[in-house]
C-alpha positions in Angstrom: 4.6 -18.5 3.4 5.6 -16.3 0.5 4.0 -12.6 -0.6 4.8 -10.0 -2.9 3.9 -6.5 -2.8 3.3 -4.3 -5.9 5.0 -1.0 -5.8 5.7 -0.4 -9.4 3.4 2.3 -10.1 4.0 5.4 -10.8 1.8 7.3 -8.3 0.0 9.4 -10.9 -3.1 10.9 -8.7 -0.4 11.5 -6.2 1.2 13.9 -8.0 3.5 15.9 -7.6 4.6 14.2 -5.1 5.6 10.9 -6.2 8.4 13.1 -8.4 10.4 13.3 -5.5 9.7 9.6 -4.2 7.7 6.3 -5.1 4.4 6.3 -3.4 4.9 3.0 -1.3 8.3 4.9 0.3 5.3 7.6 1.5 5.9 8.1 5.2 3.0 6.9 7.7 4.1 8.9 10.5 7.7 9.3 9.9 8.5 5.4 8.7 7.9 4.1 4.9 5.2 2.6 4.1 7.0 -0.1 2.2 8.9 -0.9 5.3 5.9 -1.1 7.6 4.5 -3.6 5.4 7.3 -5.6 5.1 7.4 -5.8 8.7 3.8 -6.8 9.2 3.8 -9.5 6.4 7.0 -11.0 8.3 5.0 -10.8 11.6 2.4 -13.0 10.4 5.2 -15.5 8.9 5.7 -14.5 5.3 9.7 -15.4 5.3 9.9 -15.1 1.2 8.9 -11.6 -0.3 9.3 -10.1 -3.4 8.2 -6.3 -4.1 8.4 -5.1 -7.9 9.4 -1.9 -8.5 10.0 0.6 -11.7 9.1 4.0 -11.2 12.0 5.6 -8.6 13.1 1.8 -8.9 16.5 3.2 -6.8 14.8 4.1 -4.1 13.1 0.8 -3.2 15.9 -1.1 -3.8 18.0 1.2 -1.7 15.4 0.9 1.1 15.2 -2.7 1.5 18.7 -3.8 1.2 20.0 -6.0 3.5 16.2 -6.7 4.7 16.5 -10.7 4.8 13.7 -12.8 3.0 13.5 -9.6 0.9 14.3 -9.5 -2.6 13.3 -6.5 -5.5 12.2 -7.4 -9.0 13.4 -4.2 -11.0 11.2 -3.5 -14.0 13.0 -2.2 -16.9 9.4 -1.0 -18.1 5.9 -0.8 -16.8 4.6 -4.2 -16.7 1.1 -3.7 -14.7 -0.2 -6.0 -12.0 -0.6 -9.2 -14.3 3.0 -8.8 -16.1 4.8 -8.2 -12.8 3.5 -11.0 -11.2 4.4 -12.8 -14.1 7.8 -11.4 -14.0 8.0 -13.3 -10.6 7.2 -16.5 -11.4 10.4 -17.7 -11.2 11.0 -16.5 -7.9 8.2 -18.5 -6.3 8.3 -21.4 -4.2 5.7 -24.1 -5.2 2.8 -22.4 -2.7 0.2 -20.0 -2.7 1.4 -16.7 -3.2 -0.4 -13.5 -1.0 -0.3 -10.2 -3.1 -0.8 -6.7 -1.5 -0.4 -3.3 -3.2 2.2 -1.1 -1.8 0.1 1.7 -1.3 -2.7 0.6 1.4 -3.2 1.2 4.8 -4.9 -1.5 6.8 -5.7 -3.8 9.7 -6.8 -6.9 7.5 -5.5 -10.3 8.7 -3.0 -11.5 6.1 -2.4 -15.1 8.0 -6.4 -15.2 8.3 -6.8 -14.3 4.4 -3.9 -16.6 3.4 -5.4 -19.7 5.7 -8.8 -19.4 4.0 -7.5 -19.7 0.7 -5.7 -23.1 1.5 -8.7 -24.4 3.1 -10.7 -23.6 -0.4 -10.2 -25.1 -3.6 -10.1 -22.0 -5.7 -7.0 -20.9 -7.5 -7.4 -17.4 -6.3 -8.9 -15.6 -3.6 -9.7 -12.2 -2.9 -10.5 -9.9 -0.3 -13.4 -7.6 -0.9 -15.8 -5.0 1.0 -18.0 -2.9 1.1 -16.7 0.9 -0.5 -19.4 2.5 -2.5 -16.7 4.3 -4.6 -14.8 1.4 -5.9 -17.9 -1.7 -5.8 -17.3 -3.4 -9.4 -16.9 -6.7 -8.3 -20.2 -8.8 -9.0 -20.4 -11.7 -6.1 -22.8 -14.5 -4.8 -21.7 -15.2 -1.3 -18.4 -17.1 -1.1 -17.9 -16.6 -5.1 -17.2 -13.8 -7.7 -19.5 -13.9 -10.7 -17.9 -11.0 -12.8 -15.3 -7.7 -12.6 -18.0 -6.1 -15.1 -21.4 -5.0 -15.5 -23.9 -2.8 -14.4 -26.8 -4.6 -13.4 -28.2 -4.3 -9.7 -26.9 -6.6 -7.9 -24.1 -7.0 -4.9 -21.3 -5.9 -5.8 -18.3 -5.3 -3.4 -14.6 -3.3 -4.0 -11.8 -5.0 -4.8 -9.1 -4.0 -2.3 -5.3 -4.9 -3.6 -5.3 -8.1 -1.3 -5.6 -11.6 -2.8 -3.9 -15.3 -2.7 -3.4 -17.1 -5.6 -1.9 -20.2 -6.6 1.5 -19.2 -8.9 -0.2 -21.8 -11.6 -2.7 -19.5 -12.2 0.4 -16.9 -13.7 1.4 -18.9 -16.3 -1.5 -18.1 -18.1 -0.4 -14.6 -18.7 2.4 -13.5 -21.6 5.7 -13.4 -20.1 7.2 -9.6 -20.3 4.1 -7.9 -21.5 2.3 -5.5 -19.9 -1.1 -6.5 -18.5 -3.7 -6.5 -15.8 -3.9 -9.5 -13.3 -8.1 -8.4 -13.1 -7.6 -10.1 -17.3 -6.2 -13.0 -16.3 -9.0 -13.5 -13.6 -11.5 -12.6 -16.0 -10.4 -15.3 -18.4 -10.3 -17.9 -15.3 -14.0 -17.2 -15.2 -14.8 -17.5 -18.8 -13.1 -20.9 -18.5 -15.2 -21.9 -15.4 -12.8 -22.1 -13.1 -14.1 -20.1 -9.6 -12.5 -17.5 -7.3 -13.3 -17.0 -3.5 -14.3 -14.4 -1.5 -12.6 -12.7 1.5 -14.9 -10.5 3.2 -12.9 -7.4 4.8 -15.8 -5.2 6.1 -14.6 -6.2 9.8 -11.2 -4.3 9.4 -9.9 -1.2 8.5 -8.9 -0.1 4.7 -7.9 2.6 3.4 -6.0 3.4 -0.3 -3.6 6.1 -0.5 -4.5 7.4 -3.4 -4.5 11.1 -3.4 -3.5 14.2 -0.7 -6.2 14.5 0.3 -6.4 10.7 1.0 -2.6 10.7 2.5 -3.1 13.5 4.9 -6.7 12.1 6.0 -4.7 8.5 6.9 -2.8 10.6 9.4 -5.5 12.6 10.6 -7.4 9.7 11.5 -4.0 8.7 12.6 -3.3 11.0 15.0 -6.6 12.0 16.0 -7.3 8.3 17.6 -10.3 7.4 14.7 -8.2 5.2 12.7 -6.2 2.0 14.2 -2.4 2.5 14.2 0.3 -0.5 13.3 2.1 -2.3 16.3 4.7 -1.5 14.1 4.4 2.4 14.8 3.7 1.4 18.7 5.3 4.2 20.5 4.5 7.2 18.3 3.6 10.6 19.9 -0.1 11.9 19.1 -1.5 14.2 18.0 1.7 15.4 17.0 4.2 13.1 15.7 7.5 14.6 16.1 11.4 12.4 14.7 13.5 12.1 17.8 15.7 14.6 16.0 13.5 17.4 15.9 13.3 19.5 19.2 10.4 22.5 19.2 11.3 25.8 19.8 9.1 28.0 22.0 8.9 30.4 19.0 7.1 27.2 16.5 3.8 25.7 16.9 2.4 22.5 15.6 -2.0 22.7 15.4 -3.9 20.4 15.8 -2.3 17.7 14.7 0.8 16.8 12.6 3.5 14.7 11.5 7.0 16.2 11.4 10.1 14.1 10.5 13.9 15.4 10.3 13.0 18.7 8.9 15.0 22.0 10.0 12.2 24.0 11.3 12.8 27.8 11.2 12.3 30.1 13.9 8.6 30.7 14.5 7.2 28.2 12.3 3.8 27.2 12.6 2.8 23.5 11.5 -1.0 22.3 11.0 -3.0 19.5 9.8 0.4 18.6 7.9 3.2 16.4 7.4 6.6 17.2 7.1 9.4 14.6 5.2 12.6 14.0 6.5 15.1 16.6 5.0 12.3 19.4 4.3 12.6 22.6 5.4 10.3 25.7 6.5 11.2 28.7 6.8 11.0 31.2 9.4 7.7 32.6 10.1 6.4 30.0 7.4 2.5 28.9 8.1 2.4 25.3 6.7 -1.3 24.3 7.0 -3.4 21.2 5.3 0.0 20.2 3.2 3.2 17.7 2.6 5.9 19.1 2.3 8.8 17.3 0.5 13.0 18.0 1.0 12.6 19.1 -2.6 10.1 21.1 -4.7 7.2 18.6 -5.3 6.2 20.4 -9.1 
């Protein structure tokens, strides 16, 4: 089986901190995100993925070298969801193709999603739920009618996981920038169908903003929100890197997640989480934050 996971983007609501790295290389208590996901998509059987990147391109690249079954499509500009997985065609085998964004958290069944599709006949299927801040998608039970629209019927949220069959990419312009939601609107216009994936059964989250980044680990942390057999093992509610050793003179509140940061005498550490490489200072009272080995501005 074969995926690709989109981590191109530049991060923008997740400024400032996606100056100092790309969002899908955001740590989930202490480990990449990117890296997690790579691990759970090879779990499941996915031997072939590709992840795009652009902005912090280096980064990626650095962090998945040598990962086998792993390779990195470099952008040399912004392509957008549709042109990168354009980009890619060339790089797929002749099966269906799962696609995740690089930024989500979840507990969704990739091998369940991807099964579902080959047992359909659409082109493309895509997992949807139920989040009242992002329903656009227009459905009729196993079938989405529209991406557009106002009027009142169902409509369910679009959450960065789909399969599609790579046919379905040639459609698109080759090295232009464009939206894969485009290409699935013109499969519509043309009548050809796309499934449903219903996701309300698992967890989801985006990590779209701070405030969204440091509620993941909260509900991390806290036991509300499932955590990743990958991450099986971590400390809660304070996650603490091997490295780090607590002073009696620090404190860590409620809950936190620290990696290998130099922590100065009498620190105190709440409802936070620390990078590898930060600092804080002695005496310092790092509450509700991220902190970053490098100004985040």
């Amino acid at each position: 089986m074969q995926a690709m996971i989109l981590a191109a983007g530049f991060g923008t609501r997740l400024l400032p901190y996606t100056r100092v790295r790309p969002k899908p290389l955001f740590p989930i208590l202490n480990q990449p995100l990117l890296l997690l996901t790579i691990r759970r998509l090879q779990a499941a059987g996915f031997d072939h993925i590709v992840v795009n990147a652009h902005h912090l391109a280096d980064q990626i690249v650095a962090a998945v070298d040598g990962l086998s079954g792993v390779e990195v499509q470099v952008e040399e500009r912004v392509l957008g969801t549709g042109g990168g997985l354009r980009r890619a065609l060339s790089r797929l085998r002749d099966e269906p193709l799962l696609v995740t964004n690089g930024d989500i958290y979840h507990t969704v069944d990739y091998q369940l999603l991807y099964n579902l599709h080959l047992a359909g006949s659409d082109p493309v299927t895509l997992a949807l739920r139920n989040e009242p801040r992002f329903n656009k998608v227009k459905v009729h039970f196993d079938q989405v009618l529209s991406f557009d629209g106002d009027d009142p019927v169902e409509r369910l949220a679009f959450i960065g996981l789909h399969v599609l069959d790579p046919q379905v990419l040639e459609a698109i312009s080759a090295d232009r920038p464009s939206c894969i939601l485009d290409c699935y609107r013109s499969l519509l216009s043309a009548g050809r169908s796309i499934g449903v994936f219903r996701a309300d059964y698992w967890y989801w989250t985006d990590m779209g903003t701070p405030e969204d980044y440091l509620a993941l680990h909260a509900g991390l942390l806290l036991g509300k929100i499932p955590i990743w057999e990958e991450l099986n093992g971590v400390s809660t509610p304070v996650c603490l890197d091997p490295k780090v050793a607590l002073e009696e003179s620090q404190q860590v509140q409620d809950w936190a997640a620290i990696g290998a940061a130099r922590l100065g005498k009498g620190a105190c550490v709440a409802r936070s989480v620390v990078w590898d490489g930060a600092e804080l200072k002695p005496e310092s009272q790092t509450v509700d934050q991220i902190v970053t080995p490098e100004p985040a501005s």
